[in-house]
LUMDONU-858025 format. One record per residue (C-alpha): residue in three letters; x, y, z. Coordinates in steps of 0.001 Angstrom, whole numbers, plus 524288, in hexadecimal, padded with zeros to 5 digits. Example, Ala and Ser with C-alpha at 12.3 -4.5 7.8 and 13.67 -1.06 7.14 Angstrom:
<atoms>
ALA8300C7EE6C81E78;SER835667FBDC81BE4;
</atoms>
This chain:
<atoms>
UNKC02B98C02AA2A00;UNKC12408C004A2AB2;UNKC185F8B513A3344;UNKC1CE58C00CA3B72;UNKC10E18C6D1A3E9B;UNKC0CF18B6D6A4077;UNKC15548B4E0A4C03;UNKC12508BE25A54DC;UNKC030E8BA18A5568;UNKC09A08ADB6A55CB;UNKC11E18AF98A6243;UNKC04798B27AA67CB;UNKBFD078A659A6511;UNKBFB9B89AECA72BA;UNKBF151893E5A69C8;UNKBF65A887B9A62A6;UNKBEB7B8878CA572E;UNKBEEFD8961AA54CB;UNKBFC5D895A3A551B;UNKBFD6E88B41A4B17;UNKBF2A28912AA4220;UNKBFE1289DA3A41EF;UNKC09B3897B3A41F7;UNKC064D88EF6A366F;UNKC051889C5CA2D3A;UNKC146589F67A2F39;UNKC19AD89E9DA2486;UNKC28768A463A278E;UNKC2C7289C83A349F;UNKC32B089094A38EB;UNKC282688979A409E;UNKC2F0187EF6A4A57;UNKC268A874CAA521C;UNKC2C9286D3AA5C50;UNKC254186585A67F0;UNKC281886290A7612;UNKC2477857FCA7E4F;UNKC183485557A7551;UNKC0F5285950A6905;UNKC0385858B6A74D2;UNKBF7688505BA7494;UNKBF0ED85CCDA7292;UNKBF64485E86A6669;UNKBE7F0857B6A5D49;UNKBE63685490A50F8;UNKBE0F586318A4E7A;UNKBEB95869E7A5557;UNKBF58B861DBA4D99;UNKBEE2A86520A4145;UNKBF0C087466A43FC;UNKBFD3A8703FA45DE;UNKBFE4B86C48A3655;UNKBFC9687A86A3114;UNKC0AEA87D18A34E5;UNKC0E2287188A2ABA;UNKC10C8867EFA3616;UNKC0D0885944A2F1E;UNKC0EC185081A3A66;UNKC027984DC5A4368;UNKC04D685539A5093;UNKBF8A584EB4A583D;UNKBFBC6844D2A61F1;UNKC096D84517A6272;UNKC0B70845C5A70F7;UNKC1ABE84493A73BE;UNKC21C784374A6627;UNKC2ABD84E3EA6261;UNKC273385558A56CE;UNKC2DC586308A4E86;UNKC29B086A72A437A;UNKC2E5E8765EA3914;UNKC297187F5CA310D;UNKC30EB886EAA2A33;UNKC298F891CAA240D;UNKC1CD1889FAA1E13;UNKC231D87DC7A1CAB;UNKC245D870CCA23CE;UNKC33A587088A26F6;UNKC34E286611A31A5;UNKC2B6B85CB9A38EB;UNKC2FFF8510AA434E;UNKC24978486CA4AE6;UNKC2C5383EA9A54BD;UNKC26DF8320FA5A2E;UNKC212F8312FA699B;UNKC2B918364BA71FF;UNKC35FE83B0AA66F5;UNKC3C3D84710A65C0;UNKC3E0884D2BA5883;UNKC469A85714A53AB;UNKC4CD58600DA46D0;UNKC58A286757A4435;UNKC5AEB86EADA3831;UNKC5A5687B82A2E60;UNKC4D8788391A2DF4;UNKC4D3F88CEAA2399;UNKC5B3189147A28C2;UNKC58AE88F91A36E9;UNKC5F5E885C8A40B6;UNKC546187DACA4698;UNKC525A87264A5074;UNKC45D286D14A55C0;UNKC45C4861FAA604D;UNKC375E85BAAA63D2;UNKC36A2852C4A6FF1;UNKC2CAC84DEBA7745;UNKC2AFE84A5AA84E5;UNKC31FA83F62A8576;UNKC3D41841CFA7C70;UNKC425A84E64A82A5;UNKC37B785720A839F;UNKC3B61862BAA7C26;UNKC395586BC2A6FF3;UNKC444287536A6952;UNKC437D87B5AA5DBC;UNKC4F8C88281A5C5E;UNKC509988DADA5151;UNKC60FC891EAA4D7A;UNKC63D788C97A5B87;UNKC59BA890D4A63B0;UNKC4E5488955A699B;UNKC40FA890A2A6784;UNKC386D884CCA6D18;UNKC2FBC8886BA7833;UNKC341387A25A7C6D;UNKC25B787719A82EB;UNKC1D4686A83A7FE4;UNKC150286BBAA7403;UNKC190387194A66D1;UNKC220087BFAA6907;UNKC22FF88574A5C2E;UNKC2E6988E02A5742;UNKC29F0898A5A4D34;UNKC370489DD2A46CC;UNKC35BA8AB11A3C00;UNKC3BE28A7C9A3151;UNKC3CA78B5BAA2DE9;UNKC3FF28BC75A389F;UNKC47C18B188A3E33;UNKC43A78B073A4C39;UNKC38E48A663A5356;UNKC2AC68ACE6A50D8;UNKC264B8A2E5A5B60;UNKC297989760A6575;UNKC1DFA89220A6C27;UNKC1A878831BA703D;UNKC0B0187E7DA72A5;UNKC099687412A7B08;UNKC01E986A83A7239;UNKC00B486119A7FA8;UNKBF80A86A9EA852B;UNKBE7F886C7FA8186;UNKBEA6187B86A81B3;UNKBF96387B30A793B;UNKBFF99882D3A82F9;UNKC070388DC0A7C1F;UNKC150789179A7F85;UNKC1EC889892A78BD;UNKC2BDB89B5AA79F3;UNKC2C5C8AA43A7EB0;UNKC22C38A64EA8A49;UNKC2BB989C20A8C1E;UNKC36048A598A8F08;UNKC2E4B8AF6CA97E6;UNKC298C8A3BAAA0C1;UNKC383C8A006AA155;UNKC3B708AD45AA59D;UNKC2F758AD97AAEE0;UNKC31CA8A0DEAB79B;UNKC340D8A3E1AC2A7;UNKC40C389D07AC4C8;UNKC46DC8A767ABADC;UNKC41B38B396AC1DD;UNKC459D8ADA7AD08E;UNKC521A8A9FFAD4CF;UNKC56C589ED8ACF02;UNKC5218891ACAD43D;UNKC559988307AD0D7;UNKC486387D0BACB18;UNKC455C8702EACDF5;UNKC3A9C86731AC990;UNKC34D285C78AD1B6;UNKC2C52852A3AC9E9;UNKC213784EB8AD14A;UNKC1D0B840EFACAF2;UNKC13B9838C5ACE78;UNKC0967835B6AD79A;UNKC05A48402FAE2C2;UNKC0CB8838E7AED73;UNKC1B8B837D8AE4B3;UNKC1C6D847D6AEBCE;UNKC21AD84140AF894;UNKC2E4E83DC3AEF01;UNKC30A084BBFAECBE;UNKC29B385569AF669;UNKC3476858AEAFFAF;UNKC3E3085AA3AF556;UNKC35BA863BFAEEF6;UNKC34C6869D7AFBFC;UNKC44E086A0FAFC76;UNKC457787052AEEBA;UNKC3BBA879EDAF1A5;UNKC407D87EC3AFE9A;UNKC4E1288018AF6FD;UNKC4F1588EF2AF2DC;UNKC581C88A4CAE666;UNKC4D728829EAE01C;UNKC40DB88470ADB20;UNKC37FB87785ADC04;UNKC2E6F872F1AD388;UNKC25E78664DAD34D;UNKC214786224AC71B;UNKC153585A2BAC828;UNKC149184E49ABF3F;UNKC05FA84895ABF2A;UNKC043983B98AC613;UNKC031082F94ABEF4;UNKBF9EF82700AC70D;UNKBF1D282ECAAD13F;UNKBEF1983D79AD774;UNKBEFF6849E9ACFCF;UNKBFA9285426ACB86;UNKBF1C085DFEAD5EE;UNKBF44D8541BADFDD;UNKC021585419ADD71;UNKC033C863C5ADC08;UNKBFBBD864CDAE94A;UNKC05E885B91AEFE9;UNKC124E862ABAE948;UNKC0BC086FEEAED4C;UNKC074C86D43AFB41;UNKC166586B68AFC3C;UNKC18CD879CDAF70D;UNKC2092873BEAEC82;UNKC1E1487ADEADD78;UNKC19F9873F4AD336;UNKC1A82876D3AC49F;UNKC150D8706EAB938;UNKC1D3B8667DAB14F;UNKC243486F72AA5CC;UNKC2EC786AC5A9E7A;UNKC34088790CA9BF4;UNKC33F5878E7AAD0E;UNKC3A7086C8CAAD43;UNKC45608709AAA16F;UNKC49CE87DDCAAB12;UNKC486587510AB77F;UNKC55E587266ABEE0;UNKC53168667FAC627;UNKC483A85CAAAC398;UNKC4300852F8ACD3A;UNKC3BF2845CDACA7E;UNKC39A1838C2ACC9A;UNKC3C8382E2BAC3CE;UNKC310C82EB9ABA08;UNKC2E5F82A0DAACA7;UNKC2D0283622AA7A7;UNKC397683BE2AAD52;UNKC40A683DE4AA322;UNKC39C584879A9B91;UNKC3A1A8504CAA81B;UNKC470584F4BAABCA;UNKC4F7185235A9F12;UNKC51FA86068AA228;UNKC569B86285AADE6;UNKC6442866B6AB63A;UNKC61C985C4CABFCB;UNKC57648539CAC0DA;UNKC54AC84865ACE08;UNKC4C8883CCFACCAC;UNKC483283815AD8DD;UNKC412482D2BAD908;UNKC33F182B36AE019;UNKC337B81D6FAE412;UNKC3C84818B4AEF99;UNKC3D1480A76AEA9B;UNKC40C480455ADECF;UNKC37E9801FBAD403;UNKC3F097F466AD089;UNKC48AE7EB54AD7D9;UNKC54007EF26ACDA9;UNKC59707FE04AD5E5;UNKC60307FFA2AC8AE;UNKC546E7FD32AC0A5;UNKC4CAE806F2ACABC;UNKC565D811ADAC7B1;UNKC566B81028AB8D0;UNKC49B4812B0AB6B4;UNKC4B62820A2ABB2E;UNKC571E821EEAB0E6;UNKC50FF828ECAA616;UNKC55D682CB1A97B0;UNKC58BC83AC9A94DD;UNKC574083EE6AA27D;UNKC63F8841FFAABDC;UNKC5F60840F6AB9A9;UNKC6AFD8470FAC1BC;UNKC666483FBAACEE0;UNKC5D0983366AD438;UNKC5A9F835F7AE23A;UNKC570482964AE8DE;UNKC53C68230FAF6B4;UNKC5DD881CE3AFC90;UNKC574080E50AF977;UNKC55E981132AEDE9;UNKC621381799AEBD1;UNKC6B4680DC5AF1C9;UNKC6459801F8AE9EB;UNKC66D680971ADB4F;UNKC73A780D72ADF74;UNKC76898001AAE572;UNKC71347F9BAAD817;UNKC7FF07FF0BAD17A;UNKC795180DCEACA4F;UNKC823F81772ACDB2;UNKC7F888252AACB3F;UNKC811E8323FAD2BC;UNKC7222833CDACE96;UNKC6CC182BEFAD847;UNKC6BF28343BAE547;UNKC673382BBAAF111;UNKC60258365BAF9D3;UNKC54F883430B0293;UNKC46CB83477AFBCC;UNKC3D0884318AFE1D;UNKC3118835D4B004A;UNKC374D8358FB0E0F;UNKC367F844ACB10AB;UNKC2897842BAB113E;UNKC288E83630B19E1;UNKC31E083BCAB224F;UNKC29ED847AFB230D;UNKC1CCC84287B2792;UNKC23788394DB2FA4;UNKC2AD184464B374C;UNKC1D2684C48B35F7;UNKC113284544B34F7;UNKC066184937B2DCF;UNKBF7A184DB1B33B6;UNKBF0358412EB2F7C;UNKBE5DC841F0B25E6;UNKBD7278404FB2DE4;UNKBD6E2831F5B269F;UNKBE32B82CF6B2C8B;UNKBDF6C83215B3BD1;UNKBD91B82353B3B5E;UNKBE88281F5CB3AC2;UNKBEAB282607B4881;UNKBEECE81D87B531F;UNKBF06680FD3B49EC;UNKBFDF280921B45C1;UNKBFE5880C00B37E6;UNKC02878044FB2B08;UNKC05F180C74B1F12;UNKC01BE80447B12AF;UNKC087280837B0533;UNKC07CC8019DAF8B1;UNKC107A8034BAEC50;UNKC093680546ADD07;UNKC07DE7FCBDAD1D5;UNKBFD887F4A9ADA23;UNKBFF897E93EACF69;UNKC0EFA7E56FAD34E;UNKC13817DD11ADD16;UNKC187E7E73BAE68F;UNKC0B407EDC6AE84F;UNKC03B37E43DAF2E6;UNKBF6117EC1EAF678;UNKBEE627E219AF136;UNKBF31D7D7E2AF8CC;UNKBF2C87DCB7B0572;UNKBE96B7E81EB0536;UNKBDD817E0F5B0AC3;UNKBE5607DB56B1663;UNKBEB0A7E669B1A7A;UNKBDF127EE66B19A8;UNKBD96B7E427B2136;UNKBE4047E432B2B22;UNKBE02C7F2AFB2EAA;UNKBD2E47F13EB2E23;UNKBD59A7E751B39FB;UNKBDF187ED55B4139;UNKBDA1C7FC05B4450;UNKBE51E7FE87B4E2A;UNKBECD78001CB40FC;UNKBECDD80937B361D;UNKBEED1807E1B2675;UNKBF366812C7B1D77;UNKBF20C80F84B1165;UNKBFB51814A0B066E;UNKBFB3180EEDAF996;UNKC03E181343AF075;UNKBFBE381FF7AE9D8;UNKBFD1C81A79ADA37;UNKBF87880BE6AE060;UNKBE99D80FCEAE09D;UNKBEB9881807AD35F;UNKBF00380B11ACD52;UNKBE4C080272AD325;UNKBDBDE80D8CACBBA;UNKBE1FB80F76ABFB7;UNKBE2057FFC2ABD97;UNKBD52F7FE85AC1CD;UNKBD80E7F549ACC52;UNKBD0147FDD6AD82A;UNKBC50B80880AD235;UNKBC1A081551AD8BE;UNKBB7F280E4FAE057;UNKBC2E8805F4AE76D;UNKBCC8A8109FAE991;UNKBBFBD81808AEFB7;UNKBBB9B80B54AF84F;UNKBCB2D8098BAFBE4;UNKBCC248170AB018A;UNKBBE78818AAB07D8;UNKBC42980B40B0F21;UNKBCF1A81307B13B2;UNKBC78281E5EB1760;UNKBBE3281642B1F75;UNKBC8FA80D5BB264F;UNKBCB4C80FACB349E;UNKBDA8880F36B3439;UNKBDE5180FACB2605;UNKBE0D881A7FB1B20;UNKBE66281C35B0ECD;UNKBEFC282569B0CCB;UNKBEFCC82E17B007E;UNKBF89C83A47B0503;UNKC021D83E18AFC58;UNKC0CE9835B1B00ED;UNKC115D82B1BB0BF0;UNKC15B783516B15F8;UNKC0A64833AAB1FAF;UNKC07818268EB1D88;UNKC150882513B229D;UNKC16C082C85B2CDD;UNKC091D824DCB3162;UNKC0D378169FB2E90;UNKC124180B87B397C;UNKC13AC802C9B2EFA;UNKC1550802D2B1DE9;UNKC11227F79EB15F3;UNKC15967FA4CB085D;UNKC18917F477AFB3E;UNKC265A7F01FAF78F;UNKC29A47F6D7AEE32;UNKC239380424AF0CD;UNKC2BBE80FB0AF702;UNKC253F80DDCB03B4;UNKC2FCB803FAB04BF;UNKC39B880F28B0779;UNKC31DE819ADB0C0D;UNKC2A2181339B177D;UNKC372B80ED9B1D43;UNKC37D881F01B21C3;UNKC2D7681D41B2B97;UNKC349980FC6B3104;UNKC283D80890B33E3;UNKC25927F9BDB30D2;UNKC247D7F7C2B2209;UNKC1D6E7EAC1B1B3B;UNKC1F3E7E8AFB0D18;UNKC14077E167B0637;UNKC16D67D659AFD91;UNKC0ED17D125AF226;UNKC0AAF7C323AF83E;UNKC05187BEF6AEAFA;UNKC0FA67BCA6AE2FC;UNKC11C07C8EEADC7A;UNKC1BFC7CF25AE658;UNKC24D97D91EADC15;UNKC34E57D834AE22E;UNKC389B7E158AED4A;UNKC41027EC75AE8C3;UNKC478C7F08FAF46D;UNKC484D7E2BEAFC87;UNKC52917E5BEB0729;UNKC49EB7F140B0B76;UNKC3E457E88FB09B9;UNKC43317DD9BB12BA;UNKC449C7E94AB1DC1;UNKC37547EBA9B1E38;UNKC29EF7E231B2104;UNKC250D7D97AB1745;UNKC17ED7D36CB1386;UNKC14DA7C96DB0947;UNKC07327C5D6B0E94;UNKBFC4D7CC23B1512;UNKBFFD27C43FB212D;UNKC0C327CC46B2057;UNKC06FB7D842B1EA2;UNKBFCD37D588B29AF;UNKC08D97D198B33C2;UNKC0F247DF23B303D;UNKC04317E6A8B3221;UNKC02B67DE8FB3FBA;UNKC0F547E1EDB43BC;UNKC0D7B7F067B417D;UNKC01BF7EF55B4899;UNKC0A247EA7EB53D3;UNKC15C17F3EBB52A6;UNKC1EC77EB28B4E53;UNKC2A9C7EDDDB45BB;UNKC347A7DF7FB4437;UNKC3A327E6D2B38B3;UNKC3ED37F4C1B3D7B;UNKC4BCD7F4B3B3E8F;UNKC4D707EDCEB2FBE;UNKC44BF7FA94B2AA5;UNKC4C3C8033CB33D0;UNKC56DD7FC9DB2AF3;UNKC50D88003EB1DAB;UNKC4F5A80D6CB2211;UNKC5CAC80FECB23AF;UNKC5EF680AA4B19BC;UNKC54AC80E31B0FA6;UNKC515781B6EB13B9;UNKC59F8826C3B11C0;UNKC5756833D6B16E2;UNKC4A9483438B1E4C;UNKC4A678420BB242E;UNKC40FE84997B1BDD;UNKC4C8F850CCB11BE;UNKC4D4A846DAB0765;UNKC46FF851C9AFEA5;UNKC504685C61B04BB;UNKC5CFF8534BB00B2;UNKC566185090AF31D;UNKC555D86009AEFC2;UNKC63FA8629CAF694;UNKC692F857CCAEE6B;UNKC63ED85CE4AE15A;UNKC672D86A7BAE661;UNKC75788665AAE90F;UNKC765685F28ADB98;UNKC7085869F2AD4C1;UNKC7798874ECAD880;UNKC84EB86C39AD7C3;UNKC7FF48688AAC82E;UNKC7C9387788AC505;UNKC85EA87E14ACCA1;UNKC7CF88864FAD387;UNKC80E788C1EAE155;UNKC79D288356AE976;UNKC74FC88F36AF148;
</atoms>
């Protein structure tokens, strides 16, 4: 059979196995292989064999992220390029007559696959092994077509579907909208960080809102996160690199992986999740989110945090101090409270401390071993008081994964809980109630709480490690504001002088407030989207309206 008669049962083949079996009996094209992003742990030993009827001589089988090319010219090997872990690889040159550049990168070196014929690029540009077919005869591409070699099923895509999916989204049949992607990282309860701007975005007619769900690392599902994001009527949409490439503006926090995400982009907004510092050095704290290859046009921060970087001597028009969306929430539930769960009705009536704890539960800033069994104690005594309990959510994740507490605890610790007469443990998807509930906070140093308990202006106790392990205070001048405890004696006097409505330190938090706190009025999220909106439209020169 001619190689013309060839392609068009080609053009028609999704399987993998089949389309190499045909492809390997041209004898008249350029074949060009270039991958994206990876060669796929799907891609076996007997896949990769198939692979070697095409003339291919390198072994294709577990080469997850390494960039890799190849071309055949008519029946012959021409060109073949395997890089190391994480290295791009890429040709220029003459092919039988014909202009040609290939470019291989994986995920971590750009991301990308062209394979451009006389000046134009054919590559379907998706993660796998994308394939150019080019008639030598006739002189035109027979075929363009990737297979995703990372999935069980090698996904099939090819470059005319590619187009009609283009010209069937939606945002190129409606009036044009600014897309925007909001990375949702992390564990369930990170949301609080971003709901009410997604809320601003969405109730914005100019923009179409998206959040991209990134699975959590330590606890909960992606469902749980999906039914969070939707009970919010926000959209979400599955990660896709060829989404995030024809996004406008991106919006994440400051993660590792960042910088894959974030290359293409017209604006792109880091802010980050934690309202502390994650080291006593502000300048130090704000490096780490500095990351190669990636522009960020702006770093929205608290005002604490914001006024200790910029006070450190970095100086950029980057870093935008603007109130943080946690407090939307806080200010929210405190302005509205919330029906109580049938657990907590035990908590009617009772003064009530709020217990938090930061993660890492081996460092010196995390105290719950020290002081747990006094406390609990404490309310096991004193009925006429109440104890929410909050951990940190990733704290019990990390007593399981090290095997430091089994199922069997975490079941016992609970069921103790549920069968206490005025104590719970809180597990909602964020702080808000537990706030809006509390009399009192004792909290970790180092731990956001720090900041966002001062919004609810009740008596705050920082516990101290007692046993000689106590990490450095990041933030001590807002620290000295609030109580302190370096014993259980300590703690027990605080607790004591909740108890009896006591506050000797108000007016020095009423201080820290002021000072600390920003804009506490529920539109941290709205000034967020009108700020990008502003910056946007001013970059682009859109009308604004």
């Amino acid at each position: 059979m001619s190689d013309e008669n060839s392609y068009a049962k080609i053009r028609g083949i999704t399987d993998i196995h089949r389309y190499i079996e045909k492809v390997s009996c041209l004898k008249n094209s350029i074949i060009i292989l270039a991958v994206k992003d990876t060669l796929g742990c799907e891609l076996n030993d007997e896949v990769a064999a198939e692979w070697r009827k095409l003339g291919i001589r390198k072994d294709l089988s577990n080469k997850h992220w390494r960039g890799y090319l190849y071309i055949r010219n008519g029946t012959k090997r021409a060109v073949e390029m395997m890089g190391e872990p994480d290295q791009s690889v890429a040709y220029s040159g003459k092919i039988d007559g014909h202009a040609i550049q290939i470019k291989s990168a994986p995920w971590n070196d750009g991301n990308a696959a062209e394979i451009i014929i006389d000046g134009k690029d054919y590559a379907v540009n998706q993660r796998g092994i994308n394939i150019v077919i080019y008639d030598k005869k006739y002189h035109a591409i027979a075929d363009a077509v990737c297979f995703d070699t990372h999935r069980k099923d090698f996904v099939c895509t090819r470059l005319a579907d590619i187009h009609i999916r283009k010209r069937l989204a939606l945002k190129n049949i409606l009036p044009d909208k600014v897309e925007v992607r909001i990375f949702f990282e992390g564990e369930v309860h990170l949301w609080n960080a971003y709901r009410s701007l997604a809320q601003a975005f969405r109730l914005d007619k100019r923009f179409h809102v998206c959040v991209v769900i990134i699975e959590p690392p330590n606890y909960g599902t992606a469902e749980d996160k999906i039914a969070l994001v939707q009970n919010d009527g926000c959209e979400i949409i599955a990660f896709s690199n060829s989404d995030l490439e024809n996004a406008d503006i991106l919006i994440s926090a400051p993660v590792k992986r960042m910088g894959s995400w974030m290359k293409n982009h017209k604006m792109a907004v880091v802010i980050p999740l934690s309202l502390v510092k994650t080291c006593a050095d502000p300048r130090q704290h704000f490096e780490r989110f500095l990351q190669a290859g990636v522009d960020i046009d702006y770093y929205i921060f608290d005002r604490l945090l914001y006024e200790e970087i910029v006070g450190s001597g970095i100086e950029t028009e980057k870093i935008v101090k603007m109130g943080n969306p946690k407090f939307d929430g806080i200010y929210n539930a405190l302005k509205d409270p919330r029906t109580l769960p049938a657990q907590w009705s035990k908590l009617k009536g009772k003064r009530i401390c709020l217990w938090t704890t930061d993660h890492v539960y081996n460092s010196g800033n995390v105290t719950f071993d020290l002081y747990a069994k006094k406390i609990f104690h404490y309310f096991e005594e004193h009925q006429e008081c109440a104890l929410i309990f909050r951990p940190h959510p990733v704290y019990f994740a990390e007593l399981m994964k090290y095997h430091v507490w089994t199922k069997e605890d975490m079941a016992a610790f609970r069921e103790y809980f549920r069968s206490s007469a005025n104590m719970v443990w809180d597990e909602s998807p964020d702080y808000s109630l537990a706030y809006s509930l509390a009399d009192a906070v004792l909290l970790d140093g180092n731990c956001g709480i720090l900041v966002s308990a001062l919004t609810i202006r009740k008596p705050m106790c920082i516990l101290r490690r007692f046993d000689g392990q106590a990490c450095e205070l990041y933030h001590p001048d807002l620290a000295s504001r609030l109580y302190m405890a370096q014993s259980t004696e300590a703690c027990m006097d605080f607790l004591d002088m909740v108890r009896e409505g006591k506050d000797v330190k108000k007016e020095m938090r009423e201080e820290a407030f002021a000072r600390y706190i920003g804009d506490f009025d529920g539109r941290n999220g709205q000034r967020i989207k009108d700020f990008i909106a502003e910056k946007y439209f001013e970059k682009y020169s859109v009308p604004a309206n």
